[in-house]
C-alpha positions, 0 to 999 in steps of 0.5 A: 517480472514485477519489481518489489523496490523499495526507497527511501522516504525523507520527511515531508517529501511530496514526489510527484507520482503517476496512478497505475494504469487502468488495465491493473483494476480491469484485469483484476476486476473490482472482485479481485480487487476488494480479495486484495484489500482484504489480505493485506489488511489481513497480513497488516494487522499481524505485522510491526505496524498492527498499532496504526490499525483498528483491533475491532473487526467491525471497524476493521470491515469498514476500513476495508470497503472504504479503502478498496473503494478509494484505491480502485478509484485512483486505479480508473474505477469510478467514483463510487469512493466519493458518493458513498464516503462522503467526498474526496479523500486527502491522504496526508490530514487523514494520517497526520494523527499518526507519526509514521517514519519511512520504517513503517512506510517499507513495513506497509508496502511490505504487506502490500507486496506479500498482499499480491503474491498471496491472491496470486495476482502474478498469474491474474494480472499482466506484470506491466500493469502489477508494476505501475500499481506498486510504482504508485503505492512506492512513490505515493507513500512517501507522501505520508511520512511524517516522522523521523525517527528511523535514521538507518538507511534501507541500505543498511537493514538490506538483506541479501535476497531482496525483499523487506530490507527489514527481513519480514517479507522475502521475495 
């Protein structure tokens, strides 16, 4: 069973992360991988934090291939990502421009956890392997929180059940 945790992020906090294991993409396979990407852009530009994402779909279909690319990379792909975008990508200057508090943080990685149950890659993937992939995306993600202006805990806003403590994406 995969553990959808979620924890807290405290403003420019760095923890170190390990990437998920190579066995996550492989079994996915890079077709799987890009149907992942897809749906949780699909399901992010319907959700509370729709405002840090493009309206236009052209632009949307970029940031889609560009990101499954970046993100089979960091999952032992190869390094297609940096030849065909134009070199290696730093997460926390791409997203300085936006103020992003540890809320929006759980609301992406809630998309991201409605993302994998959608495509079905509980049945497609081996949960050791789904596992260190969102180990990967919990702790990396804490890397982009730059604004603090949700100080509630995520202990405060937990619900019964677990899930999003903001109630968006139950188990």
């Amino acid at each position: 069973m995969v553990d959808f945790y979620y924890t807290n992020a405290n403003m420019g906090e760095r923890p170190k992360f390990q990437v998920p294991n190579k066995e996550f993409l492989e079994q996915l396979t890079p077709k799987g991988f890009q149907e992942l990407v897809d749906a949780f852009y699909d399901i992010v530009v319907d959700s509370e934090i729709a405002h840090y994402f493009p309206d236009e779909e052209e632009e949307l279909a970029l940031i889609k291939k560009r990101n499954a690319s970046y993100f089979m990379m960091i999952c032992g792909g190869d390094e297609r990502y940096i030849s065909k975008y134009g070199g290696e990508f730093d997460q926390i200057k791409t997203h300085e421009m936006f103020s992003i508090p540890n809320k929006a943080r759980i609301e992406w990685l809630g998309c991201w956890e409605e993302a994998m149950k959608e495509v079905g890659i509980l049945d497609k993937v081996e949960h050791q392997h789904i596992q260190s992939y969102w180990n990967w995306l919990e702790v990396f993600s804490k890397h982009i929180v730059n604004f603090e202006n949700d100080r509630e805990t995520l202990e405060d806003k937990a619900n019964v059940g677990g899930g999003c403590p903001f109630g968006h994406h139950k188990k």
